[in-house]
C-alpha positions in Angstrom: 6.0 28.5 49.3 2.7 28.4 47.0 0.3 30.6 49.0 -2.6 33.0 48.6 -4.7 33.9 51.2 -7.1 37.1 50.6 -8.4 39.2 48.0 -6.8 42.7 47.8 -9.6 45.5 48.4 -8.8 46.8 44.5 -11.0 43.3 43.9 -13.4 43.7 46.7 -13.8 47.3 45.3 -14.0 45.6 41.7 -16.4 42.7 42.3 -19.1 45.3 44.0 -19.2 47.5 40.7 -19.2 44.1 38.5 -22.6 43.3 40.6 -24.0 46.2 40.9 -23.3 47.3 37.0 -25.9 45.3 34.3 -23.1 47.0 31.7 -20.1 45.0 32.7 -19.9 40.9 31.5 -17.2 40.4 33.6 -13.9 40.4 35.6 -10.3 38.9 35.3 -8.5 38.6 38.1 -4.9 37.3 39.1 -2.7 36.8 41.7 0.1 39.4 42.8 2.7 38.9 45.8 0.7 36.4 47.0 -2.9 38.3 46.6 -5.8 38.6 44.2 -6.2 41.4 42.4 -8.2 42.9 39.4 -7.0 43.0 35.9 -9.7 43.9 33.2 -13.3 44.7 33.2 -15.2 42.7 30.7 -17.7 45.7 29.0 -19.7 47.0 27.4 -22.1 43.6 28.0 -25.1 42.9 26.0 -28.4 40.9 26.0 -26.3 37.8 24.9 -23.8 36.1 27.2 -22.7 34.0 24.2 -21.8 36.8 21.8 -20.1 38.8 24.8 -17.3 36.0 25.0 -16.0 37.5 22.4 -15.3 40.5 24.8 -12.9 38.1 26.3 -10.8 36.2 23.6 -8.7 38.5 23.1 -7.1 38.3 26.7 -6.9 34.4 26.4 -3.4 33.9 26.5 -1.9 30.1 25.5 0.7 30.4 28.5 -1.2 32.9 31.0 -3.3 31.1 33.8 -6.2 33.9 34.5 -9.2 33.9 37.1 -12.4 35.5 35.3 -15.3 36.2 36.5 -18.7 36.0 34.6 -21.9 37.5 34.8 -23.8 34.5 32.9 -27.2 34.4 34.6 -29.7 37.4 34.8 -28.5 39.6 38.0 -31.9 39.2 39.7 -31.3 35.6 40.6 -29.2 35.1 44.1 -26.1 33.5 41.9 -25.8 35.0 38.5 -21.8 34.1 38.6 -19.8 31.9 37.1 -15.8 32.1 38.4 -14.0 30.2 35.7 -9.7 29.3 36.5 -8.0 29.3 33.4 -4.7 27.3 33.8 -3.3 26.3 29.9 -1.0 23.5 29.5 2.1 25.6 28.7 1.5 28.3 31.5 4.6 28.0 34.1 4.4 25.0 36.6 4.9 27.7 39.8 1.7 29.2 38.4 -0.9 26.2 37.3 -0.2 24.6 40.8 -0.8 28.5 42.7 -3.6 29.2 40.6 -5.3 25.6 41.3 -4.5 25.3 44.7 -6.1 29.1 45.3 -9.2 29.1 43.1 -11.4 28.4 45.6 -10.0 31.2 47.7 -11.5 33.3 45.1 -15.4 32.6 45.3 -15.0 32.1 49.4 -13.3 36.0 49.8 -16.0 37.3 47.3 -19.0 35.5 48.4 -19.9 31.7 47.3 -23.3 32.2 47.5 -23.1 34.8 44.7 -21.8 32.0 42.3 -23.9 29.5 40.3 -20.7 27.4 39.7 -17.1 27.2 39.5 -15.7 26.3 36.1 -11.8 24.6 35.1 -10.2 25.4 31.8 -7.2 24.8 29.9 -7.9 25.8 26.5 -9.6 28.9 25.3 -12.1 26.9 22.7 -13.6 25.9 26.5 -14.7 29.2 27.3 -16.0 29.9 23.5 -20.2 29.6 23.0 -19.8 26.1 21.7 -17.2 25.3 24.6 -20.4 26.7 27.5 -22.7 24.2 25.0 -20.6 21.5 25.8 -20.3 21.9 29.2 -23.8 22.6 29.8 -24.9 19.2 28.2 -22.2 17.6 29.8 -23.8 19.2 33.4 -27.0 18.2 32.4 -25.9 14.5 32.2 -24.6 14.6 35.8 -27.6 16.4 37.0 -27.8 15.2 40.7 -31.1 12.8 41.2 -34.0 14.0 43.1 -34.8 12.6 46.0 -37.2 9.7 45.0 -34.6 8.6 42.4 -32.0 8.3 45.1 -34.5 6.6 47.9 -35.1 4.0 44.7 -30.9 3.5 44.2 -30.8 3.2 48.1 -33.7 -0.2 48.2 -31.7 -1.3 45.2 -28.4 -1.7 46.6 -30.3 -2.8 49.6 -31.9 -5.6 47.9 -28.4 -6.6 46.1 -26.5 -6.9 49.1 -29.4 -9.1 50.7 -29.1 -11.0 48.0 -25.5 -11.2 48.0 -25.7 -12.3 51.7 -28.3 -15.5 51.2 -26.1 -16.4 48.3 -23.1 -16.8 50.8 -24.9 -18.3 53.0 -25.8 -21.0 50.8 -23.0 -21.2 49.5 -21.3 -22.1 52.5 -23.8 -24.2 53.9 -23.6 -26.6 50.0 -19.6 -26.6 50.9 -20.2 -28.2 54.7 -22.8 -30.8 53.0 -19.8 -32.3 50.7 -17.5 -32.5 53.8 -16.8 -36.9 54.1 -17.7 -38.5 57.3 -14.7 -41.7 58.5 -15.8 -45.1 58.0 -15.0 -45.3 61.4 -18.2 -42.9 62.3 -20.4 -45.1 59.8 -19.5 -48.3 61.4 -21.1 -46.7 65.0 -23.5 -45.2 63.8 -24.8 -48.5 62.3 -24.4 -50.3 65.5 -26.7 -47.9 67.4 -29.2 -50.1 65.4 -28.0 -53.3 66.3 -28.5 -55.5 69.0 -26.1 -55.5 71.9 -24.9 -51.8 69.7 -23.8 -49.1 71.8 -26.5 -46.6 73.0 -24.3 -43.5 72.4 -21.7 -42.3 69.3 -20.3 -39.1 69.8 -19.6 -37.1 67.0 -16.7 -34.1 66.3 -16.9 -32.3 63.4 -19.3 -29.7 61.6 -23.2 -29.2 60.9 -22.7 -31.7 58.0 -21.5 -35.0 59.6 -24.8 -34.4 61.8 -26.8 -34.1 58.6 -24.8 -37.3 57.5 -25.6 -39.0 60.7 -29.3 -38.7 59.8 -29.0 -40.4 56.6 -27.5 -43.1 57.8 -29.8 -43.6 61.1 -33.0 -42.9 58.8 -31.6 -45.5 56.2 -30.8 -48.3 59.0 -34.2 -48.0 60.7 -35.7 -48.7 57.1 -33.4 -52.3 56.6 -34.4 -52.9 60.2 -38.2 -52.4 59.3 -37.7 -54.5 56.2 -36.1 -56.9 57.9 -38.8 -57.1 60.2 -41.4 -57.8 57.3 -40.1 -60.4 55.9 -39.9 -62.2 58.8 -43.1 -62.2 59.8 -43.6 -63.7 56.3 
């Protein structure tokens, strides 16, 4: 069974001196019968977090999955930590899934608030200076939007579904207008106009035949009126 639950106190003990100590980059870590525990300090650390990676090449194994944790940020701010899981494509299958399934473990045990973000890697040329470049622009192109930027996405989508919505609406209402009406229907219709006609045609079907109905009544009252003219001629 693929589990991992805690952080040994060796890392808890580690962690503390990594945050308290400006001289140490960083930490690896692993897991071991099911814990994490502390490999490697990362030391001495410089000025520069980019030339310190160099501090960690050299434990960047093609087929080792490693958790390592780096001090990239100065220590004053409340999240100077970034907890990077290296899992390469040829490390063992029983160890990318544990070490996936349990990096989060790490940064809960040892504090999320103490870490700026959590980082996935499968080659080492990610965790080089130009590999942090990369990922930084490709951050900064996902930046979330501030909160007038989303209230402006929110009316838009508003005003696309409204839109949407008349459009169906007319749509089906354009449909209904093309439905026939029975000659049966016209032929009463046009007797409501005639003498001796019947005083009442009831009508089954949709909106449309009533629209139809208009038509017709509108266009017999105008022969009648005509008709009426011409007479009096």
């Amino acid at each position: 069974m693929l589990t991992c639950h805690i952080a040994s106190q060796e890392l808890h003990t580690a962690f503390n001196t990594l945050v308290s100590s400006e001289n140490q980059r960083g930490l690896l870590c692993t897991i071991t019968k099911e814990s994490l525990t502390p490999l490697t300090v990362l030391s001495p650390a410089t000025s520069s977090f980019s030339n310190d990676l160099s501090l960690l090449a050299p434990h960047l194994q093609p087929n080792i999955a490693l958790y390592i944790i780096l001090r990239r940020y100065p220590s004053p701010e409340s999240a100077p930590f970034v907890a990077v899981t290296y899992v390469p494509d040829s490390a063992p299958v029983r160890q990318k899934m544990l070490f996936a399934s349990t990096r989060l473990t790490l940064v809960r045990e040892l504090g999320i608030e103490r870490f700026r973000e959590t980082i996935f890697a499968t080659t080492k040329e990610e965790l080089t200076p130009q590999g942090f470049e990369k990922h930084d622009k490709h951050n900064k192109l996902e930046a979330p939007l501030t909160e007038e930027e989303q209230t402006l996405g929110d009316v838009k989508r508003k005003e696309a579904e409204e839109g949407r919505s008349m459009n169906e609406r007319r749509s089906h209402v354009s449909s209904g207008v093309s439905m026939p009406i029975t000659d049966e229907a016209l032929q009463a219709l046009r007797g409501l106009a005639g003498e001796g006609g019947s005083d009442l045609v009831q009508l089954v079907g949709s909106f449309t035949i009533i629209l139809s109905m208009q038509v017709v009544l509108n266009s017999t009252e105008n022969q009648h009126s005509d008709g009426d003219d011409g007479i009096g001629l």
